[in-house]
LUMSE-393854 format. One line per field, with one value per atom (N, C-alpha, C, O, CB): residue in one letter; x, y, z. Coordinates in Angstrom, 3 decimals, padded with zeros to 6 digits. Glycine has a CB too. Layout:
REM residues N
residuo <- a, ...
xx <- X, ...
yy <- Y, ...
zz <- Z, ...
REM end
This chain:
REM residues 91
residuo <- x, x, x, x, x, x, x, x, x, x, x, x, x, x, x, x, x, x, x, x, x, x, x, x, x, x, x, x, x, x, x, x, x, x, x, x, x, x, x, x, x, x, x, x, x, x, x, x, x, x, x, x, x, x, x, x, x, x, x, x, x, x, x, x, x, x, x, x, x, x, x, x, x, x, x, x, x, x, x, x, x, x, x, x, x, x, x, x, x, x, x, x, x, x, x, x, x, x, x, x, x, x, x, x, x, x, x, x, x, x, x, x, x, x, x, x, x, x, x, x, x, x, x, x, x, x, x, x, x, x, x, x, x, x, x, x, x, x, x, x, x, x, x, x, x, x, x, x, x, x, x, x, x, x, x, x, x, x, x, x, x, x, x, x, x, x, x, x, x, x, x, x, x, x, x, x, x, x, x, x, x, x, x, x, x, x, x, x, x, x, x, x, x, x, x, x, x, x, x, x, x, x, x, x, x, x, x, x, x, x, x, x, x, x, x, x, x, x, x, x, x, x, x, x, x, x, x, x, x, x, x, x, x, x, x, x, x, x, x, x, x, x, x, x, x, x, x, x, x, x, x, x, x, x, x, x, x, x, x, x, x, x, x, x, x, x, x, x, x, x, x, x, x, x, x, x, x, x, x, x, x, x, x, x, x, x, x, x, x, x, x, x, x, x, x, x, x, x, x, x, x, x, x, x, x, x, x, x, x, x, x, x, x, x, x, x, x, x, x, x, x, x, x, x, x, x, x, x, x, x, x, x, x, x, x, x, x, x, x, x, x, x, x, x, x, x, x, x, x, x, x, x, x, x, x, x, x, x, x, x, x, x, x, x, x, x, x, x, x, x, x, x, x, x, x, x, x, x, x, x, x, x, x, x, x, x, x, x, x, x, x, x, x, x, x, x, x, x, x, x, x, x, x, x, x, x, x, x, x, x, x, x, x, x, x, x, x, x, x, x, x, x, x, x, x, x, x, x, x, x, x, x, x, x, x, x, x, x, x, x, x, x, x, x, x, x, x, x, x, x, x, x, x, x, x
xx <- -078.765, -077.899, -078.159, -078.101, -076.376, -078.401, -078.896, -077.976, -076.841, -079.888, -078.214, -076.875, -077.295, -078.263, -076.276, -076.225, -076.734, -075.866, -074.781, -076.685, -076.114, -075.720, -076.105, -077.279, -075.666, -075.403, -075.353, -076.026, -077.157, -075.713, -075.976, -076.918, -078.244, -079.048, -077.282, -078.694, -080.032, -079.939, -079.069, -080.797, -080.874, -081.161, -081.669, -082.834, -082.282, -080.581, -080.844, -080.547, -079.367, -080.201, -081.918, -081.588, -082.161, -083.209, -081.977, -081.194, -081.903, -080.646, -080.791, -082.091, -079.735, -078.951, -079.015, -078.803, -077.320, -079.271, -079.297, -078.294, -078.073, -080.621, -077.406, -077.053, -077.759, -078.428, -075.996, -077.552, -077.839, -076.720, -076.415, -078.940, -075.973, -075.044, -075.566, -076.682, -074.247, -074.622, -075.116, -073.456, -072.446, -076.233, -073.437, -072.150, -071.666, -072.171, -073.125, -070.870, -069.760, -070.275, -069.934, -069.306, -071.311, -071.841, -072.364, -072.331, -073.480, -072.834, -073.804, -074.861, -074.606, -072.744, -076.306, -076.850, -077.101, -077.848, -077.754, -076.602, -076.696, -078.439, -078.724, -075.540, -079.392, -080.293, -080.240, -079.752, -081.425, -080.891, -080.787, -081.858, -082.604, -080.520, -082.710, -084.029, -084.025, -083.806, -085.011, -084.385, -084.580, -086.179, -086.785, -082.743, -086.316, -087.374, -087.043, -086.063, -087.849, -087.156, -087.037, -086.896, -087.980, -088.142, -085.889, -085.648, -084.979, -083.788, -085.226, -085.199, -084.856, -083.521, -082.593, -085.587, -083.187, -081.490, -081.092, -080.432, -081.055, -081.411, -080.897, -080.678, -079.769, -081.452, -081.596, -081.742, -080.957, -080.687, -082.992, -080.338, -079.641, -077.782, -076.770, -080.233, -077.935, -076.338, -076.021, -075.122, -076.117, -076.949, -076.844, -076.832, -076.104, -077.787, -077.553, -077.577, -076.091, -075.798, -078.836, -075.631, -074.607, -073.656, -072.696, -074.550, -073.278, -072.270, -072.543, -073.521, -072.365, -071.543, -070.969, -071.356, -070.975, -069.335, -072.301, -072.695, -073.998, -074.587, -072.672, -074.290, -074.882, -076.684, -077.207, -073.954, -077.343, -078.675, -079.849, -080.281, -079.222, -080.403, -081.648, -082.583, -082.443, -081.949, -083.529, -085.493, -085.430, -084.512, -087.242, -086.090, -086.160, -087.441, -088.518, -085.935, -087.297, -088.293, -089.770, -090.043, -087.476, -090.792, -091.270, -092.054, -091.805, -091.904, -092.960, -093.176, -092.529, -093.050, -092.841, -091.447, -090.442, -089.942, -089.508, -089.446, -089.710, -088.717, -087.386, -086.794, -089.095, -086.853, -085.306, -084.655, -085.073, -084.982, -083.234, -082.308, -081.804, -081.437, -081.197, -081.447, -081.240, -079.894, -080.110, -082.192, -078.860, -077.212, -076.709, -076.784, -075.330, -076.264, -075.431, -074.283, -073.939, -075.779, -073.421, -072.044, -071.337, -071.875, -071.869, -070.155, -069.113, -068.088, -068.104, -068.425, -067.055, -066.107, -065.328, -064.688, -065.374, -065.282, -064.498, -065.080, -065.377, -062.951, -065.172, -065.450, -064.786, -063.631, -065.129, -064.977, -064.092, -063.903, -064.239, -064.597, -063.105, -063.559, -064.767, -065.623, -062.395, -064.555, -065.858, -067.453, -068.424, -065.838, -067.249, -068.452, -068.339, -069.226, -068.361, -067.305, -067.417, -067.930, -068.889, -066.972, -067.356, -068.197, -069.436, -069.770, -068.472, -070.590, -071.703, -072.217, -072.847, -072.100, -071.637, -072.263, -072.416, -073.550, -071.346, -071.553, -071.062, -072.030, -072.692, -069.838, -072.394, -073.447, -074.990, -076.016, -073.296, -074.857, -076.282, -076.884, -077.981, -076.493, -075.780, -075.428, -075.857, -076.827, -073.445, -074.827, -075.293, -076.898, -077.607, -074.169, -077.552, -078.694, -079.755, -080.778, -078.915, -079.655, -080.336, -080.030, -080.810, -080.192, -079.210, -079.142, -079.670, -080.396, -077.675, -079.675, -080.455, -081.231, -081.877, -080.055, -082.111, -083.823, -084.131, -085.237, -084.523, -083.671, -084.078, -084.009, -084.986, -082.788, -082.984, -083.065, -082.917, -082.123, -081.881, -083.172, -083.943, -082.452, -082.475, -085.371, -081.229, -079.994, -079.109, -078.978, -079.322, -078.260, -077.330, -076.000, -075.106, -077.350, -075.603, -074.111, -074.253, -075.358, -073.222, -073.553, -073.751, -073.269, -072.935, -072.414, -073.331, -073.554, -071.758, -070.756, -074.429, -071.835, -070.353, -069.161, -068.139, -069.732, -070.157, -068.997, -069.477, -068.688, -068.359
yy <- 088.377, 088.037, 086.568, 085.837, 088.301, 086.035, 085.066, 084.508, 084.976, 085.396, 083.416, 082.744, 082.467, 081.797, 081.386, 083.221, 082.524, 081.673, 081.750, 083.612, 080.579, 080.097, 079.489, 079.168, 079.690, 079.388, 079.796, 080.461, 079.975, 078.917, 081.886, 083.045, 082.956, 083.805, 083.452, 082.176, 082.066, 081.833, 081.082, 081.119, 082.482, 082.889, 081.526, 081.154, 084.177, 080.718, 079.679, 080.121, 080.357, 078.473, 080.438, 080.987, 079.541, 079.570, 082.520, 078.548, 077.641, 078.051, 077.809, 075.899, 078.573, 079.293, 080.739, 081.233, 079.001, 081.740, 082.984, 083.304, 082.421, 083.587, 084.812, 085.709, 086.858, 087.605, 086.088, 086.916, 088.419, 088.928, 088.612, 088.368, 089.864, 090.525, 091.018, 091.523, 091.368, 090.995, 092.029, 092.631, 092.134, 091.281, 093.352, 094.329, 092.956, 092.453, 096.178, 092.801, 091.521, 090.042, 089.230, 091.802, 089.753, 087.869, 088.297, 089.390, 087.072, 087.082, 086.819, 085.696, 084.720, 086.019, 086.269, 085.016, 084.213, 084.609, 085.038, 082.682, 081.964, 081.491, 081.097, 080.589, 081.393, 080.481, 079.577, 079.713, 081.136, 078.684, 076.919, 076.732, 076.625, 075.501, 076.563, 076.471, 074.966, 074.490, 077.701, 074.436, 072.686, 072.728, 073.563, 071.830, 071.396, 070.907, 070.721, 069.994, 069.749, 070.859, 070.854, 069.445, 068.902, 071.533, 068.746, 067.237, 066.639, 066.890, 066.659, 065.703, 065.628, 065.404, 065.876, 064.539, 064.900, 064.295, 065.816, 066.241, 063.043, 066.881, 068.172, 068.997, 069.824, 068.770, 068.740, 069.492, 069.009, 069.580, 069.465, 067.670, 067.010, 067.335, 067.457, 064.831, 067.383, 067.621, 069.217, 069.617, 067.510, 069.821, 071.356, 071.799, 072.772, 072.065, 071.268, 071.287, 070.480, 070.553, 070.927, 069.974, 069.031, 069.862, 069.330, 067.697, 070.783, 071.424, 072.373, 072.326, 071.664, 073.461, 074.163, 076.218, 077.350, 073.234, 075.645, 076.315, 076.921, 076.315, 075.918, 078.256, 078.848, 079.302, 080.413, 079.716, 077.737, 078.132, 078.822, 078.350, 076.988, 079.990, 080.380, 079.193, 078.052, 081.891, 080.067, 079.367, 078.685, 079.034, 081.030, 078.013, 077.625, 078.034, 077.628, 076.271, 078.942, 079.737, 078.837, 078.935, 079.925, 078.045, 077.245, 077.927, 077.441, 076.547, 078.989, 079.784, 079.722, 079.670, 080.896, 079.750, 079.476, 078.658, 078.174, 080.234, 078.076, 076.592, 077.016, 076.819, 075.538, 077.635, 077.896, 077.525, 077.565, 079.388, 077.061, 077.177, 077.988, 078.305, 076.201, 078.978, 079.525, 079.838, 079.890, 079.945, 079.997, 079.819, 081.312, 081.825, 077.949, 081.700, 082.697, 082.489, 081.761, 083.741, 083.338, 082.649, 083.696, 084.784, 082.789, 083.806, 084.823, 084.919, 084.577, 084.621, 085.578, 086.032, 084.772, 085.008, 086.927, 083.264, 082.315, 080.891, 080.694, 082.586, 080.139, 078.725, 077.705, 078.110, 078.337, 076.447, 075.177, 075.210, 075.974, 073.834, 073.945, 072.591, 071.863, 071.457, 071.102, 071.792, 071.095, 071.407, 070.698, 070.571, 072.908, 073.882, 073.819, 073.125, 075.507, 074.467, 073.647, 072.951, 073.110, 073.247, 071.895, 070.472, 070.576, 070.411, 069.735, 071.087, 070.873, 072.244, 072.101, 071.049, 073.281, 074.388, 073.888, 074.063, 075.640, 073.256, 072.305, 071.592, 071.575, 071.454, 070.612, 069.652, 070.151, 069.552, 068.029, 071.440, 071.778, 072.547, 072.671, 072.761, 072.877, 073.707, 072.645, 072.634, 074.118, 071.502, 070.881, 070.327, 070.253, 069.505, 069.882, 069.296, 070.447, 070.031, 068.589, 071.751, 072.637, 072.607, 073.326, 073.822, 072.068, 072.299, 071.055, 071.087, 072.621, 070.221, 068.785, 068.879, 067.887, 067.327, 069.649, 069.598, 070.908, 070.740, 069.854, 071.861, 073.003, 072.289, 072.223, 074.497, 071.960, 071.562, 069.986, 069.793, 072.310, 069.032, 067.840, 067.001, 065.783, 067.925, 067.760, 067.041, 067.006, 067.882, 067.701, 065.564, 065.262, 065.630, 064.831, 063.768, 067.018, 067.210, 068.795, 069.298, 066.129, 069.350, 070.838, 070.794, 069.761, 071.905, 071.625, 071.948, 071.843, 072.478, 074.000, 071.445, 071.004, 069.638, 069.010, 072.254, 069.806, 068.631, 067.211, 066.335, 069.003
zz <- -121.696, -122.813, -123.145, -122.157, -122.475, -124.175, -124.844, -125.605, -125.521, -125.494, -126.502, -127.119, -128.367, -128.726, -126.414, -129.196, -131.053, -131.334, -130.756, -132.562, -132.341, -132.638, -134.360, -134.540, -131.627, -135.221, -137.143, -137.111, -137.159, -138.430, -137.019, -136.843, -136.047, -136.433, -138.119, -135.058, -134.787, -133.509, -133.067, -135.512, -132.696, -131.307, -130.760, -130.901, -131.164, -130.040, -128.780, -127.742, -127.482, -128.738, -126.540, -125.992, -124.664, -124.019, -126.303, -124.616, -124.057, -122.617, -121.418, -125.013, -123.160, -121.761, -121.696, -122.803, -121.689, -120.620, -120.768, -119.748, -118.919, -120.670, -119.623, -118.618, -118.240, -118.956, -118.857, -117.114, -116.314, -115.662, -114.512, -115.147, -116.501, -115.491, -114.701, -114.823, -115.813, -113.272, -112.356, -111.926, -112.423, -110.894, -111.294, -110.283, -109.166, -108.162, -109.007, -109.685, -109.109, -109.054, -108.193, -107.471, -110.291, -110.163, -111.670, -112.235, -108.570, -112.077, -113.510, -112.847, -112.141, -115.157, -113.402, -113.090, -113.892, -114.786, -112.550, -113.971, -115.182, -115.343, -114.212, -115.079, -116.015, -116.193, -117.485, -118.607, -116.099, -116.896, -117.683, -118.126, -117.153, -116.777, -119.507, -119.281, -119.890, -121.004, -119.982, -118.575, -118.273, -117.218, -116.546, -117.037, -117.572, -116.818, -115.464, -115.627, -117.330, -114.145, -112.808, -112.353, -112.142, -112.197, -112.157, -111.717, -110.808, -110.990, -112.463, -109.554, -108.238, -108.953, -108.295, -107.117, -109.954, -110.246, -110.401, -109.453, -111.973, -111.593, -111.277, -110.105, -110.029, -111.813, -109.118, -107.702, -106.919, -105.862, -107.018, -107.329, -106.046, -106.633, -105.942, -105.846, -107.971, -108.438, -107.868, -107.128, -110.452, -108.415, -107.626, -106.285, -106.091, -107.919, -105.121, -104.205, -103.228, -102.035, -104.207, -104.034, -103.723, -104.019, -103.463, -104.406, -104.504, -105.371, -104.473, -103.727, -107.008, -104.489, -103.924, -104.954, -104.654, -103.892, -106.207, -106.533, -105.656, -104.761, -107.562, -106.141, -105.523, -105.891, -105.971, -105.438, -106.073, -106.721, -106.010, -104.959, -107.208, -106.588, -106.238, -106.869, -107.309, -106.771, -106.666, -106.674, -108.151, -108.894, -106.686, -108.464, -109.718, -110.290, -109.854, -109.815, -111.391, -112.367, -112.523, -113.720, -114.043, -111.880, -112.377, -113.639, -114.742, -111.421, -113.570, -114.679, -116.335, -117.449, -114.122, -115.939, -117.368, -117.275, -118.320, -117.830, -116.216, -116.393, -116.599, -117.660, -117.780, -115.550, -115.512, -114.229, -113.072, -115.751, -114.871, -113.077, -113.222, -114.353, -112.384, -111.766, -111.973, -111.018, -109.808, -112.215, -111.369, -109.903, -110.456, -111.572, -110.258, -109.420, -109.677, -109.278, -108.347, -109.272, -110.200, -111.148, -110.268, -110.469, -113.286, -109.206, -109.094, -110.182, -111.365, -107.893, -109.299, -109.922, -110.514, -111.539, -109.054, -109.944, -110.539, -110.008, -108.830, -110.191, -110.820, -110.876, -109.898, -109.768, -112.148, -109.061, -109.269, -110.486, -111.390, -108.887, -110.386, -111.908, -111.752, -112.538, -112.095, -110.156, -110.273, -110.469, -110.731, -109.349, -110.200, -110.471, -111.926, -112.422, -109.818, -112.982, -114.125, -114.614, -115.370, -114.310, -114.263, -114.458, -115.008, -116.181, -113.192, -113.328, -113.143, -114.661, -115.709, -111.263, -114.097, -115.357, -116.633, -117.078, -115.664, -117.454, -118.630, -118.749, -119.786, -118.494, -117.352, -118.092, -117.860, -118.183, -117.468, -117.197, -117.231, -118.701, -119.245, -115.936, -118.910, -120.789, -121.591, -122.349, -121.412, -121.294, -122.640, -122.404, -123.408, -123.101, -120.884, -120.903, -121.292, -121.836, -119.575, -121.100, -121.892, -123.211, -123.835, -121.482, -123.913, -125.464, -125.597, -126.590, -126.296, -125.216, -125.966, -125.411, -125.748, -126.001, -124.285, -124.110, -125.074, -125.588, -122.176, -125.394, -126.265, -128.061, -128.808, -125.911, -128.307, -129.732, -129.725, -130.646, -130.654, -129.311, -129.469, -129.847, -130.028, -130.767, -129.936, -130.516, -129.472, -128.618, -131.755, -129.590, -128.439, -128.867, -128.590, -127.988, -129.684, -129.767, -130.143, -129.937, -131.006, -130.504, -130.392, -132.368, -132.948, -128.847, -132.765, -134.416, -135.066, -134.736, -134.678, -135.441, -135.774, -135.161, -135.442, -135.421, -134.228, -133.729, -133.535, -133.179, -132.260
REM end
């Protein structure tokens, strides 16, 4: 599952449902500062896609805030490495 946005397929964040998790992927460039916020966190990352260039955590049933947090800014750093802009379309 992929993400549109004004009708048009950004799919710089994707889902994979699965039977009790989602796996989120991020498609970002692979960076000791990304590896170390994730690894630090309490989220739960697999391998990182080098092929496609994705992170990739799988999401349970419920968040911290502080897992939050980290999901949020890995969203927005995939939307400003996918479309080259530092704010999301309207705001």
């Amino acid at each position: 599952i992929g993400l549109k946005v004004n009708n048009s397929s950004m799919n710089f964040v994707e889902f994979i449902p699965k039977k009790g998790h989602v796996i989120m992927l991020f498609k970002i460039p692979q960076t000791n500062e990304r590896d170390e916020l994730i690894d630090e966190s309490t989220l739960e990352q697999m391998k990182y896609d080098s092929s496609w260039k994705y992170y990739r955590i799988r999401i349970g049933t419920a968040l911290t805030d502080t897992e939050s947090e980290i999901v949020k800014s890995l969203v927005q750093q995939a939307y400003r490495e996918y479309t080259g802009l530092d704010h999301a379309p309207g705001v």
